[in-house]
Structure formats: structure tokens, C-alpha cells
C-alpha positions in Angstrom: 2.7 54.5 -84.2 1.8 50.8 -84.0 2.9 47.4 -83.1 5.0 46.3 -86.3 6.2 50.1 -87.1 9.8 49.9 -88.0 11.8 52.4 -86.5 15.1 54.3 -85.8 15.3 54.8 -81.9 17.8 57.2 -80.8 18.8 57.0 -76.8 19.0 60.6 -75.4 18.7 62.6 -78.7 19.7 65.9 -77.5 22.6 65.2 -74.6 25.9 66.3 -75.4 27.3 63.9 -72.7 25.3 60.8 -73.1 24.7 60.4 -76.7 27.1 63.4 -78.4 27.2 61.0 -81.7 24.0 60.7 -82.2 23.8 57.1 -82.5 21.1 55.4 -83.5 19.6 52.0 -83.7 16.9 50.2 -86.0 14.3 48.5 -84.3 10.4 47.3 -84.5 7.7 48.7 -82.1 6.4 45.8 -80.1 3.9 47.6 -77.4 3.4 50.5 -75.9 4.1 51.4 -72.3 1.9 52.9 -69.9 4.6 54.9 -68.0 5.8 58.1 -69.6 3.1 58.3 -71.6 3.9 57.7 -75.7 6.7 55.1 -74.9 7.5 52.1 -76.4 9.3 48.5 -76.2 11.4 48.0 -79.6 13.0 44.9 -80.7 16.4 46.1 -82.0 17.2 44.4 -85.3 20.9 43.9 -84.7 20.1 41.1 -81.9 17.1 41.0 -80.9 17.4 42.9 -77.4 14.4 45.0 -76.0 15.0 48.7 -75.2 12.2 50.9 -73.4 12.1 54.1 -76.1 10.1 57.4 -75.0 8.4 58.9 -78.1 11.2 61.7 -78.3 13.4 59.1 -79.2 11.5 57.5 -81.8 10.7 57.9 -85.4 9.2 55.9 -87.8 10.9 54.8 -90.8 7.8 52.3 -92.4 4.8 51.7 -91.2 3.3 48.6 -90.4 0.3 47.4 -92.8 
């Protein structure tokens, strides 16, 4: 994963109580975060809002160039 990646960002994959839907969100990968290791800052697409995403909720759906 890099800066640029876009990517689907899922809050709390696996919790029947916080996320049961499965919702997700599209974003862009802006940096990393030092704290849990493997994190991330995306830009969501819908408006523009930053989310901290830990790399369990985070795949990549095109890499940047």
C-alpha cells in the first residue's frame, strides 16, 4: 500500500454490533500512521472527510502509479 492507493475501507469488519452490514466506504490512502502499526489516513471520496483505517480494514482496489 501507498500514498495514492484507492481503496475500500471497512470500519470494524468482523463486529456483529458495530458494523453488522458490512458497510463500506471508498477512499484514497493519504499517509501512513505510526500508531497501530499498518494504519492509514484515507480521504473518503463521498466528501472529502479523513478516517484513521488500521490495515484489517483496508483493501486496495487500484494501485497508485
Amino acid at each position: 500500500m501507498k500514498a495514492g492507493d484507492l481503496v475500500k475501507w471497512t470500519i470494524a469488519k468482523t463486529s456483529p454490533t458495530i458494523n453488522p452490514d458490512n458497510n463500506y466506504h471508498i477512499g484514497i490512502l493519504l499517509y501512513p500512521e505510526v500508531v497501530p502499526a499498518g494504519s492509514w489516513t484515507i480521504m473518503l471520496c463521498k466528501d472529502g472527510s479523513e478516517v484513521h483505517g488500521d490495515i484489517t480494514e483496508i483493501e486496495v482496489i487500484s494501485e497508485c502509479r
